[in-house]
C-alpha positions in Angstrom: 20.0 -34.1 -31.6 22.4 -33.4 -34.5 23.4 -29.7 -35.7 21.2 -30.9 -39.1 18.0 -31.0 -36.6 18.6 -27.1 -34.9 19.6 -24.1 -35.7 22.9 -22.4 -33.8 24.9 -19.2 -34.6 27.9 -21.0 -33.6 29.8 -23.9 -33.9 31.7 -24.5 -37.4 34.5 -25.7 -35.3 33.0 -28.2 -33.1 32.6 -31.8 -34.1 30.9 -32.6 -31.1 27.3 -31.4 -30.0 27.1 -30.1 -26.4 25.6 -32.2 -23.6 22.5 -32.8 -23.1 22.9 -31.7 -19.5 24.8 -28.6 -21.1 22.2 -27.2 -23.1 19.5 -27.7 -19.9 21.8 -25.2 -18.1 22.5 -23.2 -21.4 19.3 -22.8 -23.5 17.6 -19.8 -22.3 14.0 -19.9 -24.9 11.8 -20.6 -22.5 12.9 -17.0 -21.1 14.1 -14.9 -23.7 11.0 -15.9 -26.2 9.7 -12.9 -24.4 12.1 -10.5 -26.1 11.0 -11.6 -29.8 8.9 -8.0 -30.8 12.6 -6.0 -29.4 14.4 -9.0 -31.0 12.6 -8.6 -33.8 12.5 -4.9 -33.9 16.5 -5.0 -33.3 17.0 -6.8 -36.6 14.7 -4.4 -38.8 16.9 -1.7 -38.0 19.9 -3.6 -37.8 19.1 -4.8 -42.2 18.1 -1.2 -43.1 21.2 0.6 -41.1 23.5 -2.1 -43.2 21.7 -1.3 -45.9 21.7 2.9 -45.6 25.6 2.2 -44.7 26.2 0.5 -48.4 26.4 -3.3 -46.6 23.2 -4.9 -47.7 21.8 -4.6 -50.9 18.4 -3.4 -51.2 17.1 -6.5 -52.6 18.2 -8.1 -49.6 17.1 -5.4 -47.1 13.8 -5.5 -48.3 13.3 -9.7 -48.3 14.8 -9.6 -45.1 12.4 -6.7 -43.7 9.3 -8.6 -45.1 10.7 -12.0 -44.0 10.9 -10.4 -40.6 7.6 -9.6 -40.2 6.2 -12.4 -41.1 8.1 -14.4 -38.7 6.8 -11.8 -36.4 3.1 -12.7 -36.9 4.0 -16.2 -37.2 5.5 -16.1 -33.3 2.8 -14.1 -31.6 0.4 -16.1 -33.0 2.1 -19.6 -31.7 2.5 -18.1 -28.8 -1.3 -17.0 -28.6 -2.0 -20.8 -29.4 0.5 -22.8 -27.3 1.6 -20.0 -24.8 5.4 -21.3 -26.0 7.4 -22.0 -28.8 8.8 -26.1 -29.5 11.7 -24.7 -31.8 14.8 -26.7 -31.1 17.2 -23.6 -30.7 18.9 -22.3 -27.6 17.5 -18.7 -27.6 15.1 -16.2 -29.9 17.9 -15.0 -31.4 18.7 -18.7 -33.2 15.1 -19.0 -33.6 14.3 -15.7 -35.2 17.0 -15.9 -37.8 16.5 -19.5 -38.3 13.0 -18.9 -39.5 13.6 -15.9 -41.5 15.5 -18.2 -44.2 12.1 -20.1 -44.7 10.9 -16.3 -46.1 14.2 -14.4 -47.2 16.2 -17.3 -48.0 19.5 -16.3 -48.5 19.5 -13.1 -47.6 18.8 -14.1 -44.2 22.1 -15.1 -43.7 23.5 -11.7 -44.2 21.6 -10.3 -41.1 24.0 -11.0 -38.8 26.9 -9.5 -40.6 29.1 -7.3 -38.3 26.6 -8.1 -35.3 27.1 -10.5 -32.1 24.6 -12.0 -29.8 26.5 -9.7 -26.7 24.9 -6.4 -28.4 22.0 -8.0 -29.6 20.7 -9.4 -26.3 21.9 -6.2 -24.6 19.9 -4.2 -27.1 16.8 -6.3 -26.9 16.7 -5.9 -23.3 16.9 -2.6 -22.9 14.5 -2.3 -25.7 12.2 -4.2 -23.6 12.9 -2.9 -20.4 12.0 1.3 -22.3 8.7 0.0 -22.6 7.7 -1.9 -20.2 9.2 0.3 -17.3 6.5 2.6 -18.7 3.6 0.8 -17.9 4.6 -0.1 -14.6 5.3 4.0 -14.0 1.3 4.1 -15.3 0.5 1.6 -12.9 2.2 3.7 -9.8 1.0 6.4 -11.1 -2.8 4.7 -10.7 -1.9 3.9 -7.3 -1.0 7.9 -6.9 -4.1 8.6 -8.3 -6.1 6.7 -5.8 -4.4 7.8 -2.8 -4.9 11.6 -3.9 -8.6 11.0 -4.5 -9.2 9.3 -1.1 -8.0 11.7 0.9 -9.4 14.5 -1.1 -12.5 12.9 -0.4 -12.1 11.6 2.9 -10.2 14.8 4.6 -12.6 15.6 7.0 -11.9 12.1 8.9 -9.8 12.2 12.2 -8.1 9.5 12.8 -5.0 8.3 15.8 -1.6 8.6 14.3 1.1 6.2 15.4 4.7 5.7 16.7 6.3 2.9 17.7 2.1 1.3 16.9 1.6 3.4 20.1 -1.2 5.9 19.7 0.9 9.5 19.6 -1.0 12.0 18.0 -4.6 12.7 16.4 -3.9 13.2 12.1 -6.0 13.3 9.6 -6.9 10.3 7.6 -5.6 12.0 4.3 -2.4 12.6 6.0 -1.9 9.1 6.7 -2.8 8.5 3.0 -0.8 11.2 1.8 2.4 9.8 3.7 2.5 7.0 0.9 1.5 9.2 -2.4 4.8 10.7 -1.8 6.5 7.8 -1.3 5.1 6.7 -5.0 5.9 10.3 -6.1 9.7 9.5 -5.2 9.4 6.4 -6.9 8.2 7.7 -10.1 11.0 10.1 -10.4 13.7 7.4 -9.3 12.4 5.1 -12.6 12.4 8.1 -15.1 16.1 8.5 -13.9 16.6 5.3 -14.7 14.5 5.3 -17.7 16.9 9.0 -19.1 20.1 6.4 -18.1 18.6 3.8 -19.8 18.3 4.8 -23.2 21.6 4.2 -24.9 21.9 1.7 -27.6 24.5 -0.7 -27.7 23.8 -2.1 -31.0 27.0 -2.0 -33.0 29.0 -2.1 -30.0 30.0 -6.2 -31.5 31.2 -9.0 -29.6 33.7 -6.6 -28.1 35.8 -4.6 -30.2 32.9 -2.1 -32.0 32.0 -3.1 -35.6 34.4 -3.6 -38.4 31.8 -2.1 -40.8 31.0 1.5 -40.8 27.8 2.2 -39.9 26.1 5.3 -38.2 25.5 3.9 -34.6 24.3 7.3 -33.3 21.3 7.3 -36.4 21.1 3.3 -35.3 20.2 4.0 -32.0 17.8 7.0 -33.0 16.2 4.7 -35.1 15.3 2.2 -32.2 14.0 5.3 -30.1 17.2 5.8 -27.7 18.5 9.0 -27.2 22.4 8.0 -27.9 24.6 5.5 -28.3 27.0 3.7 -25.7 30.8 5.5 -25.8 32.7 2.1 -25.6 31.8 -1.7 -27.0 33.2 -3.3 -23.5 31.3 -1.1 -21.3 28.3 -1.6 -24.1 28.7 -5.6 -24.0 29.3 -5.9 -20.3 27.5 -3.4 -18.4 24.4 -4.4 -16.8 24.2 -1.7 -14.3 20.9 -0.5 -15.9 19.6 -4.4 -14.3 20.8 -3.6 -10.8 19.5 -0.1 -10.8 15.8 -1.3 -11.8 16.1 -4.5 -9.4 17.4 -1.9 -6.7 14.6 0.4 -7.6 12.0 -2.3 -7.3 13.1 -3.8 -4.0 12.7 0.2 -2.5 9.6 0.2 -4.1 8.5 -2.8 -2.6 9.3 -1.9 0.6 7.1 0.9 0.1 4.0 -1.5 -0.4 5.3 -3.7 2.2 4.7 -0.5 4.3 1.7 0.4 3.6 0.2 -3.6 3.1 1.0 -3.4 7.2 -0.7 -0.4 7.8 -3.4 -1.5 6.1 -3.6 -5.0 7.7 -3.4 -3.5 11.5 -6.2 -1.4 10.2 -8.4 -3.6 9.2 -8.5 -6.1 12.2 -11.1 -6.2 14.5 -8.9 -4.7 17.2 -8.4 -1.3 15.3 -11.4 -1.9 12.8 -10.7 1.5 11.0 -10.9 0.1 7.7 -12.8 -2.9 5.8 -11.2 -4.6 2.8 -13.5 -5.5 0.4 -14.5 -8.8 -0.6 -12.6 -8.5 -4.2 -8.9 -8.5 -2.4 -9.8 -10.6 0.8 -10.1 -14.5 1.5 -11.8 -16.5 3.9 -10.8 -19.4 5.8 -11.6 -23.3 4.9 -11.9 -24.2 8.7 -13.3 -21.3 10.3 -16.1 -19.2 8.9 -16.2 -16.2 10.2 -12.9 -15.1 8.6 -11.7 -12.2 6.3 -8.2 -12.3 5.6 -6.3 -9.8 3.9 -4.7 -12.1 2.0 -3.9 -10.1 -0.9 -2.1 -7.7 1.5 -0.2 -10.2 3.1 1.1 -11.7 -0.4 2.4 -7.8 -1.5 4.0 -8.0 1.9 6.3 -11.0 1.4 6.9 -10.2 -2.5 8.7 -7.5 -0.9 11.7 -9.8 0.5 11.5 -11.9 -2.7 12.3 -8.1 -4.6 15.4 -7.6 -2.3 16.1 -11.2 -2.8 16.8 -11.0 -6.5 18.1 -7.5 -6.2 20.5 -8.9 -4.2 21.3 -12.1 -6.0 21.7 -10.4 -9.4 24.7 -8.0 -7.9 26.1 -11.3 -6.4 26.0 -12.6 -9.8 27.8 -9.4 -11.2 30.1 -9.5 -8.5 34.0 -10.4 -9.6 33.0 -11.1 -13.2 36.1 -10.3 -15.8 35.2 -7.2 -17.9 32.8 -7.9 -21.3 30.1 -10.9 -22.1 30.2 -13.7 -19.8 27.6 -15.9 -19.7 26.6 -15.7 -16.2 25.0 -12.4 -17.5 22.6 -14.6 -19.3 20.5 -14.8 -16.0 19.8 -11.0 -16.3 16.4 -11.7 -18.0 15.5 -14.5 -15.9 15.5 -11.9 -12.9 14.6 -8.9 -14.2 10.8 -10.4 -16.5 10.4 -12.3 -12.5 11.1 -9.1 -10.7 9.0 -6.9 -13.3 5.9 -9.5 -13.0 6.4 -9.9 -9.2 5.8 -5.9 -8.6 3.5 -4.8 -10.8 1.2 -7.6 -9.8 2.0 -6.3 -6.1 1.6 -2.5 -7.5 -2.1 -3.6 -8.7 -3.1 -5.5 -5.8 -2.7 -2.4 -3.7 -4.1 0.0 -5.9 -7.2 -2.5 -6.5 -7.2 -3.0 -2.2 -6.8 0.5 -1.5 -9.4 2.0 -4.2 -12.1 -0.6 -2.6 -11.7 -0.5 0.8 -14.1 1.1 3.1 -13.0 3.9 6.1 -15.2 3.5 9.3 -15.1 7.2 10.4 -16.9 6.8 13.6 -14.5 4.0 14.6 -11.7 6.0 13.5 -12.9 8.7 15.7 -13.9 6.8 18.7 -10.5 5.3 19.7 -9.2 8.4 19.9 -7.9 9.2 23.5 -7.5 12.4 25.8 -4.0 11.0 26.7 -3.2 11.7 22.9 -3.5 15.5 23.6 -0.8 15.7 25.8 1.2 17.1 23.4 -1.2 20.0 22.8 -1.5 21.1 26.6 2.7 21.2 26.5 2.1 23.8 23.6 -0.3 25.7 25.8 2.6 26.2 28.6 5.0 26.9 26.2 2.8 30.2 24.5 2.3 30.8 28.0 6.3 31.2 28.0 7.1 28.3 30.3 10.4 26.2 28.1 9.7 23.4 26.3 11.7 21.1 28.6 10.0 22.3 31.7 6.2 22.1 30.2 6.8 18.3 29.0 7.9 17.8 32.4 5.0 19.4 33.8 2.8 17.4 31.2 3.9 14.2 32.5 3.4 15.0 36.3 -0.3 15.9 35.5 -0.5 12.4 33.1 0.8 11.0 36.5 -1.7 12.9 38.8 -5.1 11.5 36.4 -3.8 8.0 36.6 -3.7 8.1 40.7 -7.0 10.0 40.6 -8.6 7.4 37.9 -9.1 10.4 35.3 -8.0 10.8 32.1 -6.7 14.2 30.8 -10.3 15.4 29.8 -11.6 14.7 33.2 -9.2 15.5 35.8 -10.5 18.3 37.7 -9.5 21.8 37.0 -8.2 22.6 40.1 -5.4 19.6 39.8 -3.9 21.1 36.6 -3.7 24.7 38.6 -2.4 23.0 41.5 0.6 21.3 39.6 1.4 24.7 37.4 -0.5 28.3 37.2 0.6 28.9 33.8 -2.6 26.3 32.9 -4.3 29.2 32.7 -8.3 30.0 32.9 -10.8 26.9 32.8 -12.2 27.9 29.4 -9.1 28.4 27.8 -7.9 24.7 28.9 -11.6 23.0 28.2 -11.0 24.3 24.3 -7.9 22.0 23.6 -10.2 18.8 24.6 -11.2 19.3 20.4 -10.0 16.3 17.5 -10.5 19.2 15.4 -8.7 22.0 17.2 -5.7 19.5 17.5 -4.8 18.9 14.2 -5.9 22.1 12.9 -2.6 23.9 14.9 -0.4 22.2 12.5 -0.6 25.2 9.6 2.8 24.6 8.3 3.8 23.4 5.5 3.8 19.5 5.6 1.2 19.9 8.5 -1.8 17.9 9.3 -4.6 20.7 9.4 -7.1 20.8 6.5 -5.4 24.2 5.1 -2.0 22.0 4.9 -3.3 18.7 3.7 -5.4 20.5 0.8 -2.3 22.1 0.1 0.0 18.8 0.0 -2.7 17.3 -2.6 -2.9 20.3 -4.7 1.0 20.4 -5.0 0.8 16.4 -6.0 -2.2 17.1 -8.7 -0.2 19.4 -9.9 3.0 17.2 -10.3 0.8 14.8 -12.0 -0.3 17.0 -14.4 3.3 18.6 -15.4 4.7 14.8 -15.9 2.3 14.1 -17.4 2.0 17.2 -20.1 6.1 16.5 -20.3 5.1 13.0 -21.5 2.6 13.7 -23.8 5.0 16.9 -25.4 
């Protein structure tokens, strides 16, 4: 392909064309197309800030403003057709201005003025990253949603609580639920810090050195919707710490998932059987019929190692490069639209899984054991007086006395808890811990698992969703 057949930014001082092999490893279209409405958008204000500055006449400015949109409408709707564009240039960027000379003609050429690719891209990026990091805060925000209305609903269910998967303590269901809506709390405000950090232009910023023109890059960026402009054109060009601090963010938040996918899966096998996926985010088996497999679950699971895979990788990439543009950077969108995709797929999944699935109270219920009240009789020495250390001792020798005796704690006779400590006081008052309800309703404080804490937990989150979302909306 000659330079008569493409379109390129670059190259008046080449009299060779680069590899074919070259431009495989080079052209980036096939990822970056999805940057032409911030590319796009970029280059509108770009025209009219030249233009307001005394740089482009307003002839110019507007053919290039109308030219602009309807290159616009001419790409979304190829893409709409063909899902891709066949243009023969290495990036949007080549593409977009290449077609704008088919509607501005000349005037396209002055777009560029004063402007490199290295603030461009950065800008367009960033642009796209303000709005889409957005809807993926909407989509966590669903999944809150979800998990506050479950176990608003659903409080009254007991359920075991775990350690180590070893049955510890009886909770209730909404605390177990609850766990995770503040885990997606956290993560919301972790991606508005990133969001307030992430909105600072670096239009005008150049290849490296600023721009040679003056222009107003403080109205420029106001004009794209960020709140200021980057203080420096090398940081501006070669920064791409706002990258590692979403890919870092999303790998944490996929762990969360991951978390919760695993909870979700033990649940819902037959051996625990608290919970039933339903058929909308399970798959069966092609050999055995009987089979419901949380499939979908086990998917948001793994996407959590990919997440910390490209986290990773992308801070490798980063790692030793020399200060400014280098093209290894050009691998940022690659990772970041795979990453995006990736998680909020992931994000849906378990909102979808989680707003569907049925709780089987009575099952929940009836695998709780006596032996989980242990704890509770220790509590009973201890308002009694008798130390902490000395009660869970005293715990243990009575666990150790049922066992011989083939009882469990509910059972063994009265007269063996008096024998091994006094302070067990009168029959009645022992018979009354043997209560689900009474056992999680001693934990009052703040952060507790009794009704009167749990109710409390969901109104503070309702409430948080309501102030973000008023702070939005103002």
């Amino acid at each position: 392909m000659s330079s008569l057949d493409r379109y390129q930014l670059w190259g008046g001082c080449f009299g060779e064309e680069p590899s074919s092999v070259l431009r495989r490893l080079n052209d980036s279209l096939g990822i970056d197309v999805r940057l032409f409405h911030e590319d796009i958008r970029g280059s509108k204000a770009w025209a009219n800030e030249l233009h307001r500055s005394g740089h482009l006449s307003e002839d110019d400015n507007t053919a290039i403003q109308s030219g602009l949109k309807k290159v616009e409408d001419d790409i979304e709707q190829e893409l709409c057709i063909n899902g891709r564009l066949n243009d023969p240039e290495e990036d949007i960027h080549s593409v977009v201005e290449r077609r704008l000379q088919k509607y501005a003609g000349d005037a396209a050429l002055r777009l560029h003025t004063a402007r490199s690719r290295n603030d461009q891209s950065a800008t367009n990026t960033k642009l796209w990253m303000l709005k889409s990091l957005q809807h993926i805060k909407k989509e966590i925000g669903q999944l809150l949603s979800i998990l506050i209305s479950r176990a608003k609903k659903e409080i009254h269910i007991i359920a075991p609580g775990y350690t180590h998967l070893q049955r510890a303590q009886p909770i209730r269901w909404s605390h177990f639920l609850l766990s995770y809506a503040w885990m997606f709390r956290d993560d919301i405000i972790r991606l508005q810090e990133i969001v307030e950090r992430l909105s600072c232009s670096p239009l005008g910023s150049g290849a490296i050195a600023g721009c040679a023109l003056q222009i107003d890059r403080k109205r420029l960026a106001e004009s794209l919707g960020f709140k200021q402009c980057t203080p420096n054109s090398m940081y501006a060009v070669g920064s791409r710490d706002h990258i590692v601090e979403y890919l870092n963010w999303a790998s944490l938040c996929g762990v969360h998932l991951s978390k919760l996918a695993e909870d979700l899966i033990i649940y819902s096998t037959q051996e625990f059987g608290f919970i039933r996926l339903s058929d909308q985010f399970s798959t069966g088996s092609s050999l055995m019929p009987q089979k419901r497999n949380p499939d979908g679950l086990e998917l948001v699971r793994g996407a959590a190692g990919l997440l910390l895979g490209d986290a990773f990788s992308f801070s490798c990439i980063l790692k030793g490069l020399p200060s400014t543009y280098n093209k290894d950077l050009q691998s940022d969108k690659e990772v970041l639209f795979r990453s995006y995709d990736r998680l909020l797929d992931c994000i849906k999944v378990t909102a979808g899984t989680v707003e569907t699935m049925q709780i089987d109270e009575e099952r929940s219920v009836g695998v709780l054991d006596a032996g989980m009240l242990a704890t509770d009789l220790a509590h009973v020495l201890v308002r009694g007086g008798v130390p902490f250390r000395r009660a869970h001792h005293t715990v243990g020798a009575v666990l150790r006395r049922a066992a011989e005796l083939g009882h469990d704690l509910q059972t063994l006779p009265y007269q063996e808890y008096i024998t091994i400590c006094p302070e067990f006081g009168t029959e009645k008052e022992l018979r009354k811990i043997f209560s689900w309800e009474s056992s999680v309703e001693q934990y009052t404080t703040e952060g507790g698992t009794s009704k009167s804490a749990v109710s409390k937990q969901i109104e503070s989150l309702e409430q948080w969703i309501k102030d973000i979302t008023n702070k939005i909306l103002i």
